[in-house]
C-alpha positions as CSV (number, residue, x, y, z in Angstrom):
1,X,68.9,-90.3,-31.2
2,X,69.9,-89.1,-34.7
3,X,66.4,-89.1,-35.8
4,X,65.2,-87.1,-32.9
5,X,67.7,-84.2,-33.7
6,X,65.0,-81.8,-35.5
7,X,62.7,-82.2,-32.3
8,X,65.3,-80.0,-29.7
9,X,63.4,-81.0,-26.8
10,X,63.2,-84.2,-27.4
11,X,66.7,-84.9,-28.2
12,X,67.9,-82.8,-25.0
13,X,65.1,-85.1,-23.0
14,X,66.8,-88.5,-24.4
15,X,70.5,-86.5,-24.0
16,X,70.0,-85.8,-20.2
17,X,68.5,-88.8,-19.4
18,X,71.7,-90.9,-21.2
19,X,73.4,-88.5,-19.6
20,X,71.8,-89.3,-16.2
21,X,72.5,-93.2,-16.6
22,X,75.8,-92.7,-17.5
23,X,76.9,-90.9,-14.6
24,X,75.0,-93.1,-12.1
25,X,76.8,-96.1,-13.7
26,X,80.4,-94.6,-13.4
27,X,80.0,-92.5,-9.8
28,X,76.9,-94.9,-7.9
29,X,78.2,-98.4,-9.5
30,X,81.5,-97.0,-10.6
31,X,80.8,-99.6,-14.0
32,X,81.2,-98.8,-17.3
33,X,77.4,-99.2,-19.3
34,X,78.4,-101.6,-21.0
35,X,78.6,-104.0,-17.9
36,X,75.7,-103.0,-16.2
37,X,73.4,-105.9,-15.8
38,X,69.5,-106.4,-15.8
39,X,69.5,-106.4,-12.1
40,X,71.8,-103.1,-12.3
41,X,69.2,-101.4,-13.7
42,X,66.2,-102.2,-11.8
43,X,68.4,-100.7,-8.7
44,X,68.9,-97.4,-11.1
45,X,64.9,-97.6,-11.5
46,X,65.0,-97.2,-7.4
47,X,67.4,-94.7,-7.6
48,X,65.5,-92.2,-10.2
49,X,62.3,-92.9,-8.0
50,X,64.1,-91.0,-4.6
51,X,67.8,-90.2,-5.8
52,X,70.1,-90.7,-2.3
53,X,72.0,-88.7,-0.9
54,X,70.2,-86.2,-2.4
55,X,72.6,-83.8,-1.7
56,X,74.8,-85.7,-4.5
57,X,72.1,-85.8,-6.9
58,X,69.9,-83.1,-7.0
59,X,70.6,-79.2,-7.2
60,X,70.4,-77.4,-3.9
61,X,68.6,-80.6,-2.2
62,X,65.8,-80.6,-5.2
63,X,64.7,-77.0,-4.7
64,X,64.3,-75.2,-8.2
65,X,67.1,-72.5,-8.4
66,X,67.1,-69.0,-9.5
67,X,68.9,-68.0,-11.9
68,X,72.1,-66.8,-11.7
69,X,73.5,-63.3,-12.3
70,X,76.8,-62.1,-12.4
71,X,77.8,-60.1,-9.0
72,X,79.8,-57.5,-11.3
73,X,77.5,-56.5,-14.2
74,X,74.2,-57.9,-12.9
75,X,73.7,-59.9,-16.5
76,X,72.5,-63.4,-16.3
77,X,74.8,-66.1,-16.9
C-alpha cells in the first residue's frame, strides 16, 4: 500500500477495503486474518456480493445518507 500513498483515492480504496476484510474476519468469522482459509474467503466473496443482515453491514439499510449537521449551529460535521 506504501506505494499507493501519493494516489489518495487509491490508498483510501485499498484502506477500506482491508479495512472491510478485517472486520468481517473478526465480527462474521470472529478469526483473526491470519487464519482465514481459501474456503473463508470464497464465503467473504458471497458476502461482499449481498452483505446479510444488512442492517449490520450497510449504513441505514444501503440507502446513501445525507449529511449530517450539527442540531446547535447548523455546521456540517
Amino acid at each position: 500500500m506504501a506505494r499507493f500513498i501519493d494516489t489518495k483515492t487509491t490508498f483510501d480504496n485499498y484502506r477500506k477495503e482491508a479495512e472491510r476484510l478485517l472486520l468481517w474476519s473478526t465480527l462474521q468469522m470472529a478469526k483473526p486474518l491470519s487464519s482465514l482459509t481459501h474456503e473463508d474467503l470464497l464465503v467473504y466473496q458471497h458476502f461482499l456480493a449481498d452483505p446479510q443482515p444488512a442492517a449490520r453491514w450497510t449504513a441505514d439499510g444501503g440507502r446513501s445518507m445525507a449529511p449530517c449537521r450539527n442540531q446547535a449551529s447548523g455546521r456540517r460535521w
